[in-house]
C-alpha positions as CSV (number, residue, x, y, z in Angstrom):
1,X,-7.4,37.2,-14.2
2,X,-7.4,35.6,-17.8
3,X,-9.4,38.3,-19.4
4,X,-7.0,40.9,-18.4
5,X,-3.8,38.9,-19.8
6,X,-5.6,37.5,-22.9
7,X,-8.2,40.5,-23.9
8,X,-8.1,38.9,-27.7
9,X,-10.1,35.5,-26.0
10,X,-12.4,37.7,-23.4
11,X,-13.9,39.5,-26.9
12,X,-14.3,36.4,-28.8
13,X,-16.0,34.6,-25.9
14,X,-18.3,37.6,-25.5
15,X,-18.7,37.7,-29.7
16,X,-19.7,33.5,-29.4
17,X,-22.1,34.1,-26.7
18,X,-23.8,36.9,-28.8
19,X,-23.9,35.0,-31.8
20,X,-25.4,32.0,-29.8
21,X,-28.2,34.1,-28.4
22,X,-29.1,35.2,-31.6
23,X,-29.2,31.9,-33.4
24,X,-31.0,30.3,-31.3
25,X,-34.6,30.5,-29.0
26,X,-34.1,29.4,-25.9
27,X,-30.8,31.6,-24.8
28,X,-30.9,34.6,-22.7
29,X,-27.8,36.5,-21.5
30,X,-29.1,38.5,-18.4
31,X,-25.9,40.2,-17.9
32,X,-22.6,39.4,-17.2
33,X,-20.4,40.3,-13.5
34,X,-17.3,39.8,-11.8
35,X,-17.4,37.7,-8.1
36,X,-13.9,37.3,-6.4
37,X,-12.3,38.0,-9.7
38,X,-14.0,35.6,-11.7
39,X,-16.5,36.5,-14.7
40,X,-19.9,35.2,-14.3
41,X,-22.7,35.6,-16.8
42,X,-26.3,35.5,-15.4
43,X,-28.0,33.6,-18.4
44,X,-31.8,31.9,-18.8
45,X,-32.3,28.8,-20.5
46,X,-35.3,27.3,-22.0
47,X,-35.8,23.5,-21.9
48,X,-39.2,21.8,-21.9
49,X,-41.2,24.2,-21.2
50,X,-39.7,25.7,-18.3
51,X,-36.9,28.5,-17.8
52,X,-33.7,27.7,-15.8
53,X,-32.4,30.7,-14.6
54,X,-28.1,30.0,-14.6
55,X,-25.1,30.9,-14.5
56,X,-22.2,30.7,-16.8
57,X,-18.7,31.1,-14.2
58,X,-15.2,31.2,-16.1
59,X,-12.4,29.9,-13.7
60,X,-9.5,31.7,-13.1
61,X,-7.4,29.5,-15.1
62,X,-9.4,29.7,-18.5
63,X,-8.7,29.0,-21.1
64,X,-6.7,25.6,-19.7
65,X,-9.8,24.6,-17.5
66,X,-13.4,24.4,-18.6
67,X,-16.0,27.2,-17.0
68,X,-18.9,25.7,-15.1
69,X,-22.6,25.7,-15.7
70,X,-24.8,26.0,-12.6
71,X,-28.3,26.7,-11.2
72,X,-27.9,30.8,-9.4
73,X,-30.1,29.2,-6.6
74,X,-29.1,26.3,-5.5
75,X,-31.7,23.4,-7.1
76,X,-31.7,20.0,-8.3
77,X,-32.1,19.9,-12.0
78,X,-30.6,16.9,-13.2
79,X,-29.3,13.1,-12.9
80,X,-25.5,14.8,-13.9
81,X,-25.2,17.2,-11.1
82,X,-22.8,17.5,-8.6
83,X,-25.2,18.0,-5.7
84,X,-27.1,20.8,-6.1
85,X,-24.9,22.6,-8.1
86,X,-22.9,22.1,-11.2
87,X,-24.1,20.4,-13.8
88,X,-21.9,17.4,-15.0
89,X,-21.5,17.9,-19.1
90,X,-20.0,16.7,-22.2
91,X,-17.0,18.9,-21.5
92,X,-15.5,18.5,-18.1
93,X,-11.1,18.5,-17.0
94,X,-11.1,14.9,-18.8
95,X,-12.3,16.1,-21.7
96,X,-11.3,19.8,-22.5
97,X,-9.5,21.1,-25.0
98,X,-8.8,25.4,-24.5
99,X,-10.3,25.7,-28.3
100,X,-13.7,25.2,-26.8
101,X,-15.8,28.2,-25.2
102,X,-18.4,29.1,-22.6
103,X,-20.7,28.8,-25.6
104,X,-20.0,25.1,-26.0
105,X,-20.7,24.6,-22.3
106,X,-24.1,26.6,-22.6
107,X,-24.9,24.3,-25.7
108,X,-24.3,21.3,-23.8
109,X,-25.9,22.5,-20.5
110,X,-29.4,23.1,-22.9
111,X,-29.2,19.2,-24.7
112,X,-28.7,17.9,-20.8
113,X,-31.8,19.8,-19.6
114,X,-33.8,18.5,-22.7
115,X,-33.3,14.9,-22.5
116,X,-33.5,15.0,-18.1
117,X,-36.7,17.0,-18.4
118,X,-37.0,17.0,-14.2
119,X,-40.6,17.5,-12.7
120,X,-39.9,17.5,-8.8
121,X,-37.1,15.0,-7.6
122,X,-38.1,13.0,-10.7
123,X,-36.0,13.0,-13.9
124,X,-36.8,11.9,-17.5
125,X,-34.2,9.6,-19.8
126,X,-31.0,9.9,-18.2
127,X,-28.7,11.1,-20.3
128,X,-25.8,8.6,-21.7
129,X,-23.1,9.2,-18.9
130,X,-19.8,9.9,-20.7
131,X,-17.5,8.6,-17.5
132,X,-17.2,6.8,-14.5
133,X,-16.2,7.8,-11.4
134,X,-13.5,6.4,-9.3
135,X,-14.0,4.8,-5.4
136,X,-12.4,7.4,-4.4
137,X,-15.1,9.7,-6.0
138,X,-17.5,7.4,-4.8
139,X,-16.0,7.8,-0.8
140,X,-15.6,11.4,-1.0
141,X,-18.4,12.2,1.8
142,X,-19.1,8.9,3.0
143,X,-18.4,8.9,6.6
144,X,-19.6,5.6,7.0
145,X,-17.6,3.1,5.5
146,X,-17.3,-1.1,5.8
147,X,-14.4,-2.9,4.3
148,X,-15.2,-6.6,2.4
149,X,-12.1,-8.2,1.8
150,X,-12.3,-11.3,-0.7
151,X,-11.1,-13.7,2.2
152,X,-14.7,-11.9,3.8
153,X,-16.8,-12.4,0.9
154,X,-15.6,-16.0,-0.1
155,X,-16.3,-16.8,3.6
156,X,-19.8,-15.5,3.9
157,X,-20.7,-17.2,0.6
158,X,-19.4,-20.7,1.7
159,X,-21.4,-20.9,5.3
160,X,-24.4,-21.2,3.8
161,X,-27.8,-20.1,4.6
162,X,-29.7,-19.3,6.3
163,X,-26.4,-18.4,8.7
164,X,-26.7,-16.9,12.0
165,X,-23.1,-16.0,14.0
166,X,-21.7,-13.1,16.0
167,X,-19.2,-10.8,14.2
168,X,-16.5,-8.7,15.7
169,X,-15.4,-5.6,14.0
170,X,-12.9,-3.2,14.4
171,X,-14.0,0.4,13.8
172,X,-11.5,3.2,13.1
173,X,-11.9,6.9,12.9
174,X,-9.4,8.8,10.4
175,X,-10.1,12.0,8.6
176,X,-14.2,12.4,9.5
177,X,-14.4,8.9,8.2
178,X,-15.7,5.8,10.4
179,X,-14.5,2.3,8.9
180,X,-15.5,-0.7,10.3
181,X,-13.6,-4.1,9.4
182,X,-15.1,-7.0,10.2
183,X,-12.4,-9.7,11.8
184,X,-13.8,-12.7,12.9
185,X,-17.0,-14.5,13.1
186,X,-18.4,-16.4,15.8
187,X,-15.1,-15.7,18.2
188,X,-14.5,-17.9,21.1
189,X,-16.8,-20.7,19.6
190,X,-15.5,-24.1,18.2
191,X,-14.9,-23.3,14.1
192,X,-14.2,-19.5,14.8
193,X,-13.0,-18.3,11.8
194,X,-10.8,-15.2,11.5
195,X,-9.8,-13.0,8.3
196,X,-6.3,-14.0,7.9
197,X,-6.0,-10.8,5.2
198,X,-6.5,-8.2,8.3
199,X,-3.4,-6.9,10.0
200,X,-3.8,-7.8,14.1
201,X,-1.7,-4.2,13.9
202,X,-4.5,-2.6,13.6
203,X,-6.2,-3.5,17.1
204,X,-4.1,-0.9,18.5
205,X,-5.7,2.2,17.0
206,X,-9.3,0.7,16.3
207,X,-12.2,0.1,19.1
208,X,-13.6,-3.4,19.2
209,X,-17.0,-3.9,18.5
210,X,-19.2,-7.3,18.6
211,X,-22.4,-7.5,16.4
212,X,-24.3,-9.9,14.6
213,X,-23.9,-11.5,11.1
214,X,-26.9,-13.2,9.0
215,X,-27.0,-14.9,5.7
216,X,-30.1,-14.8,3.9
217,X,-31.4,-17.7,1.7
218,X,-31.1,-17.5,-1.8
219,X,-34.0,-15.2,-3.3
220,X,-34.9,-13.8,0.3
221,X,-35.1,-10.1,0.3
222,X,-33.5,-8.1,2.7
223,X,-35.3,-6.3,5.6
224,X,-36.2,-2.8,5.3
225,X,-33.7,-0.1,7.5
226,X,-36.2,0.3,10.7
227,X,-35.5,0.1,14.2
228,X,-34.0,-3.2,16.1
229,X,-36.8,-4.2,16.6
230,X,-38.0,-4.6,13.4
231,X,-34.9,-5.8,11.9
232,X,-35.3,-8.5,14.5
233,X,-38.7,-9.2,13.2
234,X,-38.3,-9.4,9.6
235,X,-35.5,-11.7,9.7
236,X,-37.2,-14.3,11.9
237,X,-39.6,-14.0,9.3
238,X,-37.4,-15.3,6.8
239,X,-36.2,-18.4,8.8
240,X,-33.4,-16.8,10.5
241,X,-32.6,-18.7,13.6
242,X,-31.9,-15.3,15.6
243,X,-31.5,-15.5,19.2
244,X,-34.6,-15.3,21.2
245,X,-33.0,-14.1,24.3
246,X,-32.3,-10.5,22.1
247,X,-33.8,-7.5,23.4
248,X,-34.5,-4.3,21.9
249,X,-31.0,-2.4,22.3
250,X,-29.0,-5.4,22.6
251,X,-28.8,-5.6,18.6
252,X,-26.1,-2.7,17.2
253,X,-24.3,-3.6,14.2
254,X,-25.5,-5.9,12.1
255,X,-23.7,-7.4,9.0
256,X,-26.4,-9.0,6.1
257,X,-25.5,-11.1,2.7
258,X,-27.7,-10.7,0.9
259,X,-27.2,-11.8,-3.3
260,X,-23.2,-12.0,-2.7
261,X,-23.3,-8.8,-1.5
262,X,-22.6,-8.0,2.6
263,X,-24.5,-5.1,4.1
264,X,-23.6,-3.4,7.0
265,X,-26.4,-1.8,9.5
266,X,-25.9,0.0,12.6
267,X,-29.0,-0.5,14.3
268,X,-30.0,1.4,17.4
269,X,-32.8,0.8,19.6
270,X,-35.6,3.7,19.7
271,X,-34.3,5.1,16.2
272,X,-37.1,5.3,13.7
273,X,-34.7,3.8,10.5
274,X,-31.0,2.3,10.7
275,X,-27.7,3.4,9.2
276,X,-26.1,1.7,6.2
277,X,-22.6,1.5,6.0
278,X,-21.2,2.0,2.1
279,X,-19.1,-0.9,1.5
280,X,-15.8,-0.8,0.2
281,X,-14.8,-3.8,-1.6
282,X,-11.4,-5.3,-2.5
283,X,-10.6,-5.5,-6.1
284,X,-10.7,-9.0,-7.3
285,X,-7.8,-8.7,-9.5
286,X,-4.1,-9.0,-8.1
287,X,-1.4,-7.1,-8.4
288,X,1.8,-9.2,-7.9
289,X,3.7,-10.9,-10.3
290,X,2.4,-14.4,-10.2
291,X,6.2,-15.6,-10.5
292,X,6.5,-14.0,-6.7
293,X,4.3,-16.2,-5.0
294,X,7.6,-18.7,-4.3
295,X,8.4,-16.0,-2.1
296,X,6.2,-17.0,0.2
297,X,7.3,-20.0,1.4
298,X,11.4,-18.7,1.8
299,X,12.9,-17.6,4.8
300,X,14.8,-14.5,4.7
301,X,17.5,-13.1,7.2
302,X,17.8,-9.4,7.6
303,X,20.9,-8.7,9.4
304,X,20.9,-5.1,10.5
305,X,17.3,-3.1,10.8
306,X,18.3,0.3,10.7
307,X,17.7,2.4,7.2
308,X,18.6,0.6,4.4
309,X,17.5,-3.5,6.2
310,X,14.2,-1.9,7.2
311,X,13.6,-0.4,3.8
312,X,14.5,-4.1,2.1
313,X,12.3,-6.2,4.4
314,X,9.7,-3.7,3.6
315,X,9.8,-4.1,0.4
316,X,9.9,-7.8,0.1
317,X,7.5,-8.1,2.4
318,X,5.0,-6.5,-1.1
319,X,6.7,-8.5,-3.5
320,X,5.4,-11.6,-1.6
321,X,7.9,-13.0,1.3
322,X,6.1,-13.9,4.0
323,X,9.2,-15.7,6.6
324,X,11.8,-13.3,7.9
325,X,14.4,-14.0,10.9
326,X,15.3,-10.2,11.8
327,X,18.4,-9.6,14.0
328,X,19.8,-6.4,15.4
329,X,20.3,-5.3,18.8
330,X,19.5,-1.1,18.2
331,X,16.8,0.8,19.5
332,X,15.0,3.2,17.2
333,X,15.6,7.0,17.9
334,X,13.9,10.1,16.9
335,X,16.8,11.1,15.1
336,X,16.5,8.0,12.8
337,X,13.4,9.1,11.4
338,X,15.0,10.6,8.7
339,X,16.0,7.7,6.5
340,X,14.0,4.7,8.7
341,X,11.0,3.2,6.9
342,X,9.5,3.1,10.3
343,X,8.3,6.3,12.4
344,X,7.4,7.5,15.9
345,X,5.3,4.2,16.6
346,X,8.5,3.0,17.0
347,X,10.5,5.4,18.7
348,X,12.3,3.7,22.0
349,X,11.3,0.1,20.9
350,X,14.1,-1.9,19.2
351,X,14.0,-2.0,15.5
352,X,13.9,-5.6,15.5
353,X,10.4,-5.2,17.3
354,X,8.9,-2.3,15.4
355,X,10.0,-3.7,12.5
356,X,8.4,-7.1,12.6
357,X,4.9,-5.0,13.5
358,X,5.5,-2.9,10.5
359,X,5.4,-6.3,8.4
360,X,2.6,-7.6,9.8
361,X,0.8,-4.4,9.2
362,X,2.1,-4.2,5.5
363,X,1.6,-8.0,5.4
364,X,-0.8,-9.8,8.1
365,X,0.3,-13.3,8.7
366,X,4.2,-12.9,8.2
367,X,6.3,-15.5,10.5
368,X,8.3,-13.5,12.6
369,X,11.5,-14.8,14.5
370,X,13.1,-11.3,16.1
371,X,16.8,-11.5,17.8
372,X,18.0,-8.5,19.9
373,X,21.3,-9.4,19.1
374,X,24.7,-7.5,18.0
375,X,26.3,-9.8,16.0
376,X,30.0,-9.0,15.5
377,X,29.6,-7.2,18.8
378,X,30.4,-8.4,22.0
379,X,28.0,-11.2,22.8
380,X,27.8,-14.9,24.2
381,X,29.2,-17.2,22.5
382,X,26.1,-19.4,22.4
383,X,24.1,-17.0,21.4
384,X,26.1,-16.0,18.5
385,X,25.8,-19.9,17.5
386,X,21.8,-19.8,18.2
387,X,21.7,-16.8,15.6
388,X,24.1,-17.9,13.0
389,X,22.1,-21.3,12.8
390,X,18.8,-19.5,12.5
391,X,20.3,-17.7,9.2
392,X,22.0,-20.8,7.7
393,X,18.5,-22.5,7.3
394,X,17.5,-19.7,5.8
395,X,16.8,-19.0,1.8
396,X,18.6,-16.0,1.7
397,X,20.6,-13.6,3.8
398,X,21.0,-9.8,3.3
399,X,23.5,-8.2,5.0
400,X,22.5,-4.7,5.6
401,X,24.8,-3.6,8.6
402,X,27.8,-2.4,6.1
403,X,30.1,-3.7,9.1
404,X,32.8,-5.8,8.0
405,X,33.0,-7.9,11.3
406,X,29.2,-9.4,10.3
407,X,30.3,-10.0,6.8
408,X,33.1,-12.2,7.9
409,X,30.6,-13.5,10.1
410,X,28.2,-14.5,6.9
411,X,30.6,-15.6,4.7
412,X,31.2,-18.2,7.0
413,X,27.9,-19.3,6.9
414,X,27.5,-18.8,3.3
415,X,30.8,-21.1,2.8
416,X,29.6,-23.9,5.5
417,X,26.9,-24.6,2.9
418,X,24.2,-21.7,4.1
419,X,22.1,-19.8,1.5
420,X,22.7,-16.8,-1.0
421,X,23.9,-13.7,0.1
422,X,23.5,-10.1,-0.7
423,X,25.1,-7.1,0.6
424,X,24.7,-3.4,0.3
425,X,27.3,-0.4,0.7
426,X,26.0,3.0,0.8
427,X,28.6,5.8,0.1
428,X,29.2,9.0,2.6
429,X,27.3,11.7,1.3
430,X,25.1,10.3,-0.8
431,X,27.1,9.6,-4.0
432,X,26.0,6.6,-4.7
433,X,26.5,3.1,-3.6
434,X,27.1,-1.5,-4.2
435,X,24.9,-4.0,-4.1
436,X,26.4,-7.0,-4.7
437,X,25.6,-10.7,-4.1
438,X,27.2,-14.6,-3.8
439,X,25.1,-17.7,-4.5
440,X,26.6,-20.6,-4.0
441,X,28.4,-22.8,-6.5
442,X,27.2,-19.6,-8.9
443,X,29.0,-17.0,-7.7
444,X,32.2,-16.6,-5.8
445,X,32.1,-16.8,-1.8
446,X,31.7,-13.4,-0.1
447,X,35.4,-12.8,1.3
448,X,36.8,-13.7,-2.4
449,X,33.9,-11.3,-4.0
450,X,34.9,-8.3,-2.2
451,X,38.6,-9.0,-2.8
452,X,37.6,-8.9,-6.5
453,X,35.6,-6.0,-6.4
454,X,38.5,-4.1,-4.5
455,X,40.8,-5.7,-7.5
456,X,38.3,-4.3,-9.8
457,X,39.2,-0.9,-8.6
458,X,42.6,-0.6,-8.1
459,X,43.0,-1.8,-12.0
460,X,41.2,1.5,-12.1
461,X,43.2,3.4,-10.0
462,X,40.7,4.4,-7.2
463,X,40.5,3.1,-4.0
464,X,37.3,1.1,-3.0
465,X,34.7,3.1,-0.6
466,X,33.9,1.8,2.9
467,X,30.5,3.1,4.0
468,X,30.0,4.8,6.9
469,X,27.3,3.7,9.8
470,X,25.7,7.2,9.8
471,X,25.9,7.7,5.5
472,X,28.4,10.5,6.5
473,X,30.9,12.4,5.7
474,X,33.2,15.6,6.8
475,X,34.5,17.9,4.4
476,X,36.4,21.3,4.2
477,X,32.8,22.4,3.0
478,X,31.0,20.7,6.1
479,X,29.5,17.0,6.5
480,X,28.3,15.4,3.2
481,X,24.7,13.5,4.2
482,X,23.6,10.4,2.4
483,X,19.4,11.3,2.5
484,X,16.1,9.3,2.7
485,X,16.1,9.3,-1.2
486,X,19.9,8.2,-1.4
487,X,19.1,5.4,1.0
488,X,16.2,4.0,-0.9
489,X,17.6,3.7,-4.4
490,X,20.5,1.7,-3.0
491,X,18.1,-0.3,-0.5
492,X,15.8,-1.0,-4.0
493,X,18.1,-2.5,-5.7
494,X,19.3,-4.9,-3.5
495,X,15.8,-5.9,-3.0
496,X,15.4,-6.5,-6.8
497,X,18.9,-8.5,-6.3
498,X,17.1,-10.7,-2.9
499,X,13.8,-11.1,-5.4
500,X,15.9,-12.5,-8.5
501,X,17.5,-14.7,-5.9
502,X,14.1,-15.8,-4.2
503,X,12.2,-16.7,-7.3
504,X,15.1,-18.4,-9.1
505,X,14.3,-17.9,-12.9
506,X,16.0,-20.2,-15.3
507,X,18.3,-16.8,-16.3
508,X,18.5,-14.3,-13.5
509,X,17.5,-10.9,-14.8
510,X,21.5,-9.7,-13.9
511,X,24.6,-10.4,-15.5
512,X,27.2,-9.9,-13.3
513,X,27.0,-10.1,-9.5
514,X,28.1,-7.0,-8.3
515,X,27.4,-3.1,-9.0
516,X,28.4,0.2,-8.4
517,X,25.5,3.1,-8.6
518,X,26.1,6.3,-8.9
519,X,23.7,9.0,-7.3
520,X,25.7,12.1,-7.9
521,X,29.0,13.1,-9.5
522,X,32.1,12.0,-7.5
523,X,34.3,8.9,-7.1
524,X,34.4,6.9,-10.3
525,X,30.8,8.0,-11.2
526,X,30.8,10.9,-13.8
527,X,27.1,12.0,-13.4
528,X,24.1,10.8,-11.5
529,X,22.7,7.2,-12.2
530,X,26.2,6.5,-13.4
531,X,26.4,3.0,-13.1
532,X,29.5,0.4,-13.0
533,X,28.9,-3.8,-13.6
534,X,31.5,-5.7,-11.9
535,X,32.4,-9.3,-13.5
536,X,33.2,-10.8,-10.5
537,X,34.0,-14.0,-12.3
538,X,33.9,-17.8,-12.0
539,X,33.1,-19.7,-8.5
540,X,36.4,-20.6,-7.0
541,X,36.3,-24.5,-6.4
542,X,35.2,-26.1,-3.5
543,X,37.1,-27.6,-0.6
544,X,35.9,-31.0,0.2
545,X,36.7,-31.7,4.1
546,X,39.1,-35.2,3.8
547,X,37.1,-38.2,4.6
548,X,39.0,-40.1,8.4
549,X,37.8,-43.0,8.7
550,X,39.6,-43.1,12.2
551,X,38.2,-39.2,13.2
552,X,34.7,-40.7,12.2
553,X,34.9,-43.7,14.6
554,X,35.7,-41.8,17.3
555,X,33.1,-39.4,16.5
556,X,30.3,-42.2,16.6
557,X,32.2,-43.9,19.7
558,X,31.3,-40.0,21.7
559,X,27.8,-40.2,20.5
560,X,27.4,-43.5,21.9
561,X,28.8,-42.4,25.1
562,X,26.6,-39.1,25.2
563,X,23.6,-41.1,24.9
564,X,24.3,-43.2,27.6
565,X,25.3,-40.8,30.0
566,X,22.5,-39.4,32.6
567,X,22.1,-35.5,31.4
568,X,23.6,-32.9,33.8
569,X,20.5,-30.7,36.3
């Protein structure tokens, strides 16, 4: 209760208020009264004429938020109102300042009611507006709400008109909210065209709905909000060719262009007027780095989906990749959830799986190659080949499995002429972590980068960390955990390293090739975000296989034969 901890500022607000009523005419303090512990004062204002009897409530946090202005009856008395109640004014949380008073809120309350003198429902001059509110503002209680998506708006726009097609939509419910997103027009006819910006994830929590979709000629106006039957009507009318074998119920949803704009009607037979959706439109502007849009057209091979790999993919997936070869052969588990980007839509599936829907939900249209494979486990040998090829024709590898069987593995395929590669360590309990990376004929190969980096710290003295599957560790004071938070730093910087590597910028944006992160105090690292570059220095030289004339002969002699020969059933 401010007035009790601040009695000096309860006086002078009573003293302003005093002094207001007596300077001016059309100020009357009724009284003033306590409700739930706030102070209210019950005050008449004069404007035009007319007497507005309000009230002046001071919120529990005065001084550092402003007090409100409201009719004591609920009534409509002006364009800057939130509903029925308090009126919008100059002073509001965007633009208060604790030096101002109740009295500055009353003054402002009397020049809104002057310049909106209101006779019914109808208001005078607005008054200039001082903001504008957000689409989230705009949403609050809209519980009918229809997406337009650019790739929507551009497509509507280029059929021309007048257009007549089927729609189908897929209509959510979340939070008292119905959404419907529109997915594809004319569907199962020659030309269909489909959204290629909506996630086919989202199927699996929507309902399905099938409509009807008109664009109206330039300059036609839209049909009033009646029944089906008169929607029907009105836009034969205006030369729409809509199908004569319609019946009164048969029409439901109903999208219209109308001006640029889509409309969205659901129109039910026997109701006297039909209900608008409010659109929600995508913002025309982007918001990735142009530079990323490379990304797009690499292939990137995640090796190992559990924490750190699904976190990586994730994230790349929003900087702009759109081609991913995912292998790993575990199944998510409810006691993953702790550190996994995915969650219980994924529980029992394997990660590969519910990881490749996750990216098509975070980005629709991603190419997807999934292996349920173990590699450096015990597997065929053909299949190993299979999955190792599918990664050498890739842009980039990342190595996310901290399992020095697969990096062996990679380095062979980085060294036989494959792609980039970046790996990631994360410590036991948290304290930090590597991300490091070999591009060939920039850096070193991977087996000669992480014998320099363990050179790099034995010249210091301390022996190099090997990370632990789980992000574990047991000490005399229990097991040290490596958290969701820990996880993610580590996992972001290696995407920055993959996204440096994808774009290829005349000067990459790091140094050296290798770093240590600190998260905590311990190891080398003295105090959190304690970081360590690691030269790893110059590319070794290549070998060059020796040219055999002979060898190659005989090669070419076995492909001749191979040709020839009848293949095996």
């Amino acid at each position: 209760m401010w007035y009790l901890k601040d009695s000096a500022r309860f006086a002078q607000e009573q003293s302003d208020l005093a002094a207001l009523q007596a300077e001016v005419d059309w100020l009357m303090i009724d009284s003033k009264r306590l409700d739930r512990g706030q102070l209210l004062y019950d005050v008449e204002i004069q404007a035009n004429g007319r007497a507005y009897a309000a009230v002046l409530r001071y919120p529990s946090t005065f001084p550092y938020s402003p007090p409100s202005v409201q009719p004591r009856v609920p009534e409509r008395w002006s364009g800057h109102q939130y509903g029925l109640g308090e009126l919008c004014l100059e002073w509001g949380p965007d633009t208060w300042v604790s030096t101002l008073t109740g009295s500055d809120m009353i003054r402002s309350a009397h020049k809104l009611l002057v310049s909106e003198a209101s006779d019914g429902d109808a208001f005078g001059q607005a008054a200039p507006s001082r903001h504008a509110t957000t689409i989230g503002q705009d949403l609050r209680y809209e519980a009918f709400r229809f997406l337009v998506t650019k790739a929507l708006a551009a497509k509507l726009q280029a059929v021309g008109a007048p257009f007549v097609g089927t729609m189908a939509y897929y209509l959510r419910t979340a939070e008292g909210a119905h959404i419907a997103i529109p997915v594809e027009i004319n569907a199962g006819l020659p030309g269909a065209w489909r959204d290629p910006t909506v996630s086919s994830d989202i199927e699996r929590s929507s309902s399905l709905l099938k409509g009807m979709v008109i664009v109206l000629p330039a300059g036609a106006a839209p049909p009033t909000t009646r029944g089906s039957d008169q929607f029907i009507v009105e836009l034969r009318a205006l030369g729409c060719d809509f199908p004569t074998d319609y019946k009164p119920g048969q029409l439901e949803f109903l999208t219209i262009m109308n001006g640029g704009v889509p409309r969205l009607f659901w129109v039910r037979d026997g109701d006297d007027k039909a209900w608008e959706f409010t659109a929600v439109l995508e913002g025309v502007g982007g918001r990735s780095d142009l530079a990323r849009r490379s990304m797009g057209d690499k292939t990137v091979g995640v090796v190992g989906c559990g924490s750190a790999g699904s976190k990586i993919a994730v994230s790349l997936a929003r900087a702009g990749a759109r081609d991913f070869v995912l292998i790993d052969d575990d199944v998510l588990l409810p006691e993953n959830l702790v550190r996994h980007e995915l969650d219980w839509d994924g529980v029992a599936s394997h990660k590969v799986d519910a990881l490749a829907r996750r990216l098509e939900a975070v980005a629709p249209g991603c190419k997807l190659v999934v292996r349920r494979h173990h590699l450096g486990g015990q597997e065929a040998n053909g299949s190993v080949d299979g999955v190792l090829s599918l990664l050498r024709d890739s842009n980039l590898i990342i190595d996310a499995t901290a399992d020095e069987r697969v990096f062996n593995l990679l380095g062979g395929v980085v060294a036989d002429g494959g792609p980039p590669l970046v790996w990631l360590a994360i410590y036991a309990g948290g304290i930090g972590g590597l991300v490091a990376r070999s591009r060939p004929e920039l850096d070193p190969s991977p087996q000669i980068a992480r014998a320099r980096i363990d050179a790099w710290c034995a010249d210091k003295d301390v022996i190099a960390p090997r990370s632990a599957a789980r992000y574990d560790a047991d000490t005399e004071d229990g097991p040290m955990i490596a958290d969701d938070a820990d996880v993610a730093v580590i996992a972001a910087h290696a995407a920055r390293f993959a996204i440096d590597i994808l774009t290829e910028p005349a000067v990459s944006a790091f140094p050296v090739s290798a770093y240590f992160i600190g998260l905590k105090c311990g190891w080398i690292f003295q105090q959190p975000f304690h970081s360590f570059p690691v030269d790893l220095g110059p590319t070794e030289p290549r070998v060059t296989p020796a040219f055999d004339s002979k060898v190659l002969a005989d090669i070419a002699e076995l492909l001749e034969e191979s040709r020839d020969r009848p293949t095996a059933t």
